[in-house]
Structures are given as C-alpha cells and as structure tokens.
C-alpha positions in Angstrom: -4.9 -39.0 -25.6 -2.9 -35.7 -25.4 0.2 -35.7 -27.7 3.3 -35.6 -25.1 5.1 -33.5 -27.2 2.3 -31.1 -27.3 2.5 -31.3 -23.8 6.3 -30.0 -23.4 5.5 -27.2 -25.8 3.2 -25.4 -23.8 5.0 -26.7 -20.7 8.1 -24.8 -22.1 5.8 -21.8 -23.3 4.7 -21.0 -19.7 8.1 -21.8 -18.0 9.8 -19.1 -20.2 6.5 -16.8 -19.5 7.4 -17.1 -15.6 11.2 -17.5 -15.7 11.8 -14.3 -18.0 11.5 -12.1 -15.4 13.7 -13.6 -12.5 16.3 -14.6 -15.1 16.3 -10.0 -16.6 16.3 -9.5 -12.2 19.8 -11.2 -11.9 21.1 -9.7 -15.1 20.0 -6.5 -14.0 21.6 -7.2 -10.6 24.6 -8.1 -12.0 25.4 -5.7 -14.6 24.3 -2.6 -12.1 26.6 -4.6 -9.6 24.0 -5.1 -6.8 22.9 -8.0 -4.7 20.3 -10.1 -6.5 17.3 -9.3 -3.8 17.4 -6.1 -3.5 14.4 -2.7 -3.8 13.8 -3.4 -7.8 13.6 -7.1 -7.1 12.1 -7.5 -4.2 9.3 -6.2 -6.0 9.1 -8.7 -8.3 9.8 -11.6 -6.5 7.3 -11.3 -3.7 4.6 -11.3 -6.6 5.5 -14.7 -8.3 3.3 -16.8 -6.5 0.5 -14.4 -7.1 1.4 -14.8 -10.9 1.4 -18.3 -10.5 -1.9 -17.8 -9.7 -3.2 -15.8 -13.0 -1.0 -18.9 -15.4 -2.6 -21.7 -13.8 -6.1 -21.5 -11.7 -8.0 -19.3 -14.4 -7.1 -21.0 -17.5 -7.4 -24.2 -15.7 -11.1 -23.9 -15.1 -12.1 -21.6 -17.9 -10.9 -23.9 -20.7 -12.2 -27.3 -21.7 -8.5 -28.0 -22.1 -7.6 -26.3 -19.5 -3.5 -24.6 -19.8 -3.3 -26.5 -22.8 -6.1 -24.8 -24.3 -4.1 -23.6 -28.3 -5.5 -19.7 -27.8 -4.3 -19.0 -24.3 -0.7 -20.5 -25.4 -1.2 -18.8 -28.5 -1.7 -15.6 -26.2 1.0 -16.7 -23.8 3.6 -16.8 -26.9 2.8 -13.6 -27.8 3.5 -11.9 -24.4 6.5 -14.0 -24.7 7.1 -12.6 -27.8 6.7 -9.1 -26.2 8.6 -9.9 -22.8 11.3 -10.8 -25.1 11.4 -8.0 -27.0 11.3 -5.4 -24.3 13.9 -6.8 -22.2 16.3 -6.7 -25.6 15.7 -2.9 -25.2 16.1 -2.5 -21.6 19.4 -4.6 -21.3 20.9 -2.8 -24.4 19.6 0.8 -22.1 21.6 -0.8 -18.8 24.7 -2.1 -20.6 24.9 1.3 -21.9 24.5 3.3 -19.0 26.8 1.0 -16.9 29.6 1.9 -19.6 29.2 5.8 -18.7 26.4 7.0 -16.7 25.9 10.4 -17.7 22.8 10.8 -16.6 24.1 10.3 -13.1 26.4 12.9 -13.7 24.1 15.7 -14.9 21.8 15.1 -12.1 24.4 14.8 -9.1 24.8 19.0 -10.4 21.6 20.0 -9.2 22.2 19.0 -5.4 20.1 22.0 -4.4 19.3 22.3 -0.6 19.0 18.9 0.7 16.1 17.3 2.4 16.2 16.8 6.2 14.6 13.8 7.6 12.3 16.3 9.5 11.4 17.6 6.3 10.8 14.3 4.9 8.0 14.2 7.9 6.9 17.2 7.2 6.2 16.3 3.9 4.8 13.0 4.5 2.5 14.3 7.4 1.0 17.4 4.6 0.3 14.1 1.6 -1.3 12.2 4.8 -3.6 15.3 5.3 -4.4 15.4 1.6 -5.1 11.8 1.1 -7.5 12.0 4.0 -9.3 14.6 3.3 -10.0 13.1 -0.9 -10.9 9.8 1.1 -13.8 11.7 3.3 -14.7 13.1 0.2 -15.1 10.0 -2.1 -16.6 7.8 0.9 -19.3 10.4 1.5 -19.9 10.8 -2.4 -22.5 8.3 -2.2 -22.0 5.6 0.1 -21.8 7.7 3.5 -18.5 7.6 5.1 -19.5 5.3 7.7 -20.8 2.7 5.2 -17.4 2.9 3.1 -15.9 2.1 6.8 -17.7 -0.7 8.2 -17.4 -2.2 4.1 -14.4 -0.9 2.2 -15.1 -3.6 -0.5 -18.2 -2.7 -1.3 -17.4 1.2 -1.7 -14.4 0.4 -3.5 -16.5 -1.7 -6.0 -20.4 -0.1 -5.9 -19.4 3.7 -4.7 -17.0 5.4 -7.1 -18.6 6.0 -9.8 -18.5 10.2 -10.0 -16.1 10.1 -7.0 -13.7 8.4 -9.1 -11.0 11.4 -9.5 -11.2 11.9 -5.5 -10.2 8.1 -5.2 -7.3 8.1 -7.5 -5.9 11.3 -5.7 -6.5 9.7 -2.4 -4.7 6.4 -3.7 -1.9 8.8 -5.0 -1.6 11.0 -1.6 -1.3 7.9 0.6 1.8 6.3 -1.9 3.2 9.6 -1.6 2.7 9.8 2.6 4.2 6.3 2.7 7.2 6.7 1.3 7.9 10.0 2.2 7.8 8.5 6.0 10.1 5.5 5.2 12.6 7.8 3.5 12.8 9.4 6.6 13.5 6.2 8.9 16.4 4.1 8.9 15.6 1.8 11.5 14.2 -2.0 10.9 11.6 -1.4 14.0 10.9 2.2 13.1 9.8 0.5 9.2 7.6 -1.7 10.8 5.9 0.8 12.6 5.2 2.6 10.3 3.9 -0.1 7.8 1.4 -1.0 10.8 0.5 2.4 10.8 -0.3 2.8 7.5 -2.0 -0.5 7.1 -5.8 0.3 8.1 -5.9 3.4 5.9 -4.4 0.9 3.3 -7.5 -1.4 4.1 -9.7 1.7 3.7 -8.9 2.0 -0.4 -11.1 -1.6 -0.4 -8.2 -3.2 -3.0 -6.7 -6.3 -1.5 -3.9 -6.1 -4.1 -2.8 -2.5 -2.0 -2.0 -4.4 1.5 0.1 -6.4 -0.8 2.3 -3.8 -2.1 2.1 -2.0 1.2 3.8 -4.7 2.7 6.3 -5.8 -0.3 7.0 -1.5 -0.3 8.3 -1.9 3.3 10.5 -5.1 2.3 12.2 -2.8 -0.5 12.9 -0.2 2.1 14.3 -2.7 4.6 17.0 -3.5 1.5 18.0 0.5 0.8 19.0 0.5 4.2 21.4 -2.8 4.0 19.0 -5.2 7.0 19.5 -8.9 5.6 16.5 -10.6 4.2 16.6 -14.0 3.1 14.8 -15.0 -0.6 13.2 -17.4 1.2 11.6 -14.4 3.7 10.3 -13.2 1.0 8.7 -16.2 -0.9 6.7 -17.3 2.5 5.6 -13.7 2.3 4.5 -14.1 -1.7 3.0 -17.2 -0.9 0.9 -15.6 2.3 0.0 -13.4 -0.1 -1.5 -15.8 -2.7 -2.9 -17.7 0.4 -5.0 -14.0 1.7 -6.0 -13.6 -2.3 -7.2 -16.6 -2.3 -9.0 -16.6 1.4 -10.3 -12.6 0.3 -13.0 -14.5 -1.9 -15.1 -16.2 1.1 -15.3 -19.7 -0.6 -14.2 -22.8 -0.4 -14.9 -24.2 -3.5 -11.3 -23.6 -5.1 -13.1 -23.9 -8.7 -15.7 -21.2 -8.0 -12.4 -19.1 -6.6 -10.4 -19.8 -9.7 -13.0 -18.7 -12.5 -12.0 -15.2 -10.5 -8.7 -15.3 -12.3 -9.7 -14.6 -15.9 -7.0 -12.4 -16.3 -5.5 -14.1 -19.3 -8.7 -16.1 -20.3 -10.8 -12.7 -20.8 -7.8 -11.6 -24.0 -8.1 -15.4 -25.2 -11.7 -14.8 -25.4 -11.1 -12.4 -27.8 -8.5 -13.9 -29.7 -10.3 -16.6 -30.6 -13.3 -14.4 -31.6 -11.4 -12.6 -34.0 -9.8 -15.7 -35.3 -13.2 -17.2 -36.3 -14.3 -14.3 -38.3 -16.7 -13.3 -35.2 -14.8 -9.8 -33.8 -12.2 -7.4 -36.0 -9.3 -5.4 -35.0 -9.8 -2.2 -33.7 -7.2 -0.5 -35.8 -5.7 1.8 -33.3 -8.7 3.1 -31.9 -7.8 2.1 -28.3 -4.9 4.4 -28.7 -6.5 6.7 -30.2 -9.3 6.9 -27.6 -7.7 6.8 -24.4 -6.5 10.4 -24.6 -10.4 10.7 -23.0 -9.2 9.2 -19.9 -7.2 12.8 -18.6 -10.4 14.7 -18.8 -12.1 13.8 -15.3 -16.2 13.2 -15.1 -16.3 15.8 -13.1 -15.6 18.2 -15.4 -17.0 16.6 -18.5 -20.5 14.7 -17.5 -21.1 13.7 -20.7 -17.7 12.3 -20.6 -18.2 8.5 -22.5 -18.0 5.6 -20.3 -16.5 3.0 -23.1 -13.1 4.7 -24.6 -9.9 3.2 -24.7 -9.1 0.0 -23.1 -13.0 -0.1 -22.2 -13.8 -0.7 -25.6 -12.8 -4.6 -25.2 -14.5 -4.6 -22.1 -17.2 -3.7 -23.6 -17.5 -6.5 -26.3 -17.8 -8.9 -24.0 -19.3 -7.1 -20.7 -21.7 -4.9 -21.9 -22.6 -2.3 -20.0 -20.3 -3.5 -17.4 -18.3 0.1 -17.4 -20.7 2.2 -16.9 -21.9 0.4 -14.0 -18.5 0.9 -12.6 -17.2 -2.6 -13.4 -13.8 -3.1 -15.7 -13.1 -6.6 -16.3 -9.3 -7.0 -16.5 -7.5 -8.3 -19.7 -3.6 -9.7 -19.8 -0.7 -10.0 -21.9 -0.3 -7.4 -24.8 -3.6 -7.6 -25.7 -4.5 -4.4 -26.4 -1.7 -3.7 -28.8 -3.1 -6.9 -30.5 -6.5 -6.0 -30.5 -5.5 -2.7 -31.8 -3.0 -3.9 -34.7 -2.3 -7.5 -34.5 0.8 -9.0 -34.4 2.9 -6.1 -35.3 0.9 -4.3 -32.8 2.7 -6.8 -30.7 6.0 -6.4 -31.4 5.9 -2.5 -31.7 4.5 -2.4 -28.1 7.6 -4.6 -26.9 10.2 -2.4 -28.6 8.6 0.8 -26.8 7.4 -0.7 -23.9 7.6 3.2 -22.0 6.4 2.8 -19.1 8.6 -0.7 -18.5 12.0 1.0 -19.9 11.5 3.8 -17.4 10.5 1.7 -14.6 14.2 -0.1 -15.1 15.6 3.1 -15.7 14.7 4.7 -12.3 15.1 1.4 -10.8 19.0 1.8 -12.4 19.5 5.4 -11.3 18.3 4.5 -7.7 20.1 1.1 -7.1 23.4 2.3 -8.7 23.6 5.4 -6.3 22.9 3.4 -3.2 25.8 2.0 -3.8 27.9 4.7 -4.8 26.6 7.1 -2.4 24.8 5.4 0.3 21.1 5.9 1.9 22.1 9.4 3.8 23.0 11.1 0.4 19.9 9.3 -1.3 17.0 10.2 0.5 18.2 14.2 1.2 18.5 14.7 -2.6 15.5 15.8 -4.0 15.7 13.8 -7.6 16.3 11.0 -5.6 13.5 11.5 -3.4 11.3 11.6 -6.4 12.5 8.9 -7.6 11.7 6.5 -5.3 8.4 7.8 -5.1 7.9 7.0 -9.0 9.6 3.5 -8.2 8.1 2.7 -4.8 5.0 4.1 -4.3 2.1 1.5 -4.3 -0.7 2.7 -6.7 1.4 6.1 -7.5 -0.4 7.6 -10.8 -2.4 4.5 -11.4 -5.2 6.1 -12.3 -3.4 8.9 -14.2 -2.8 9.3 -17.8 -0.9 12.1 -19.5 -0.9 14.9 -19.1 -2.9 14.5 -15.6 0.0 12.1 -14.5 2.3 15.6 -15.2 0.5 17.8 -13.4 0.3 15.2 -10.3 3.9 15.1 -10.4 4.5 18.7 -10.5 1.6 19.2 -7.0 4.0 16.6 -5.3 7.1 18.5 -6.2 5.8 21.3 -5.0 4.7 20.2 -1.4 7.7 18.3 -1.2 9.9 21.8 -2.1 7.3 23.7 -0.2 8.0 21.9 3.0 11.9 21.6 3.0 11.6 25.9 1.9 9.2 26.6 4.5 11.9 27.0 7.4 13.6 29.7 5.3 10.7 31.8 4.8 10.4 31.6 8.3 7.0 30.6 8.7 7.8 28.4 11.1 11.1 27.2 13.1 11.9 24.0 13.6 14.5 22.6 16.2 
C-alpha cells in the first residue's frame, strides 16, 4: 500500500513544478504594472495544458510506479530547485529596473528614422522571399519538393539531414515574415488574416509544435493592440492544442500515445543510471562540446554527429543522431549530467537565455504602456525586440556566434527596407 504521506510529497512536488510559472506571470504583471494576460503571458499560459501533458502521460506509462516513481520526483525537485533559483534572479532584475529603468532611457535616444507600416511590409514581404526560397532548397535536398509537400512530416523527420542549415534559416525567415506582418496591422480581422495566411507554410516546416506558436503568436499580438481576450479564450485554445497533439499521433490507444512523452522520463533514465554506478558525469564536456554546433555540415563534412547535448542522446539512442533522430531530454539535465548538483544550481543562477527572455519581455510590455503600439512598432529596437520575443522558432537552431550573425542579416534587411525610399530606388506612395 502506497504511504499517503509519500503521496502528498510528490503531489506538492509537481504542483509547485506547474504553479511556479503562473504564480512569476502575475508577479511580473504586477510589478511592470500590466494586465495579467497579456503578450509575455499569453505565451505561457496557452502552453499549460500541453505541459500537463509532458508531467503526467509519459511518466505515467514509463514507470512501474508511474508519477510517483523516486527518480523522476527526484528529477522534478531538481528543476524545482532550478525554477526557483532563476526566478530569484529574474525578480531581483525587474524590481530593479521598475525602480529606474535606464535602459529605457538610453534606448528611447537612438529614435533614428522610424519604421512605416509600409515598410514593415516591405520588410516582411523580402524574409517571406527568403524563407521560401531556403524551403525549395531543403525540400529538394533529398526528398523532392513535391514529396516534402504531399508529407511535411516525413521530410521534416527522414529528409534534413545535410539540408539542415537551409531548414533552420527557413524556420528563421518565416518567424521573421510573421511578425514583421503583424507589426504592421492593427486590426483584429486583419491579425486573423494574416495568421490564416501564414498557416499552410507553417504546416510546410512538418513540426506540429509550430501551428501551435503560430497561433498563440497571433493571440499575443491581439493583446499589444488592447482587443479583450478572456483567460478562459485562451485555456480552450491550450487545451485544443493538447487535444491536436494528442490526435497528430494517429492512435487510439492513449498508452501507446503517452510513451511519446518521454520528455522527463528520457533524463530520469539517466539519473538513475548514474546513481547505480552504471553511467558517470560528463564533467563539462557537453559545454565544452557544443561550441561544434555553429560550424554548419555544410562547411565541415566531417563535422561529428554526437557533440554537445547529443552526447546523452547517444548513451541511450545510439546511433540515433546520426540518422537524424534527437530524442528530447527535460529539466536541467544537462547541467546535471555535466556537473551534478551544483551544475544545477549554477545553471539556475545564470539561466541566460531565460533572464533575457524576461528582460525583453520587460522592455516591451513596459513601453506599451508608456508609449503605446504606434511608437512601438515604428522604433527599430522595438521592432527587434519583438522579433527576439515573439517569433516562433526565431534562432532555434542557432548557437553563438551564428545566432549573431542571424541577427545582424535581419537588421540589415529590416534597415535596408525602411532606407530604400531615400536612396531612391524606388518611390513609394
């Protein structure tokens, strides 16, 4: 019989893994004095059920004791641990800046030549270009363009291999065309449009988890702009989104669906491996090793295929990465695999990539509503910004420095394009 107090431990262990994030939303919300649901949340919020998903139906089926298996609450207390941790940092950042923004202040000086909403098109209408011209190029890599077509799926899972830094710029191009063409609308109808639009090139990419963030992209846009959504709105949309997650699998055996999610069984895997003796830390080779990751293959075609985060795939899945397959691990596993427990709580305290996703998110929200959506969206930080923010699958595939030099090309265009009238090139009405 199952100890009841064991019971309430874990139950409280994975309450505070799913409540920690909502409960940072509204102190976020109400120390940058904005309303609880708005583009940062939104974000967030439309995903829950989805995470709901990863807590409960994998661990459920891929443990004899199911969520009360010890290692995945062991693993579940320490991404508490790091959740914790790197939300100390970012509400210290927040409090801060709310006291005296001065980063506000040194960017509101660089105001140079503001971006029309025509310009905005413009731009949008050259990334759309870009993005379809990388997607020719990686469908007809090896799959034929219309095979990748009539079976996205199947391109998106069998076909990149080679094609793989075509993909990532085509992924980038289309985040970039997106929200380059909702900056440039401000009306509800006019959003929708253009999310239908941009919905079957979405569907093209072959990730289901894209048509998602598509759609949850258009929600945040629908908040910059002050249209009411309800919470409510947006958890029927979260939980049609589990629902088409769920349906994208083609079974109805919920068990054989559920043994998908191995998000956070694949790190308890190795946990417990390296807990009986059977695996070793890596000791910071991980880290060390993913620097390979900026050099694409098809410059270096000798480049390894195990480096980086690949090398825990490839203790379990052998020969999994080569063949174009990368089995995903959660929580802070990686730091753990790399140093243990203080790998752990290092990674929380510098947690870069989350501190500067709140950070922009801060910048953005804050001169909303100073400023408004008019001053936003013509000012070209701000522009950027919500790019970085907003952009479904922006620089995903990117590490530093290629993630730089990404940045910069987009810059460009987008100052090419607003420039291009004064060179007088072309005239526009």
């Amino acid at each position: 019989m199952t100890d009841p107090m064991l019971v309430l431990l874990c139950a409280l262990n994975m309450a505070f893994n799913f409540l920690i994030e909502p409960a940072f939303l509204w102190f976020f919300a109400y120390v940058a004095r904005v309303p609880f649901l708005n583009a940062y949340s939104v974000l967030v919020l439309a995903l829950l059920p989805v995470r709901l998903l990863w807590l409960f139906a994998g661990p459920s089926v891929h443990f004899d004791d199911g969520v009360l298996d010890g290692t995945y609450q062991y693993l579940l207390l320490l991404e508490n641990l790091h959740f914790s941790l790197r939300h100390m940092v970012a509400g210290a950042m927040i409090l801060a800046l709310s006291r005296q923004n001065v980063v506000a202040g040194l960017i509101d000086q660089f105001h140079y030549q503001p971006i029309s909403t025509v310009r905005l098109r413009l731009a949008a209408g050259l990334f759309f270009g870009l993005f379809l011209l990388f997607f020719v190029v990686t469908a007809s890599w090896s799959f034929g363009l219309i095979n990748w077509i009539l079976s996205p799926r199947t391109g998106y899972q069998m076909h990149r291999t080679g094609a793989g830094a075509f993909y990532a710029l085509s992924v980038s191009f289309l985040a970039v065309s997106y929200v380059l063409a909702l900056l440039s609308l401000s009306v509800r109808w006019h959003i929708i449009a253009a999310w239908l639009f941009f919905l079957p090139f979405v569907f093209m990419l072959g990730s289901k988890g894209y048509l998602i963030l598509y759609t949850v992209t258009a929600f945040a846009f629908m908040l910059i702009y002050g249209f009411k959504i309800q919470i409510r709105t947006v958890a029927a949309v979260g939980v049609v989104m589990a629902a088409a997650v769920l349906l994208n699998f083609g079974s109805a055996d919920l068990v054989d669906i559920f043994f998908y999610f191995d998000y956070y069984s694949n790190s308890a895997y190795f946990i417990r491996a390296y807990h009986n003796g059977v695996a070793d830390l890596f000791y910071g080779q991980i880290s060390a090793t993913e620097i390979i990751s900026a050099v694409p293959r098809l410059l270096w075609a000798d480049k390894p295929f195990v480096y980086g985060p690949i090398l825990l795939n490839e203790m379990f899945y052998p020969g999994l990465a080569e063949a174009g397959h990368t089995p995903a691990f959660g929580g802070p596993i990686l730091a753990y695999a790399d140093f243990g427990v203080p790998g752990v709580i290092v990674g929380g305290l510098t947690d870069w990539g989350y501190l500067g996703h709140v950070l922009m998110a801060f910048m953005l929200l804050t001169s909303l509503r100073e400023r408004g959506a008019a001053y936003v969206r013509s000012h070209h930080f701000y522009v950027f910004l919500a790019i970085m923010l907003l952009a479904p699958g922006y620089l995903n595939f990117f590490a530093f420095p290629l993630n730089l030099i990404l940045m910069g090309v987009v810059a460009c265009g987008i100052f090419a394009c607003n420039l291009l009238p004064r060179l007088r090139l072309v005239r526009f009405a």
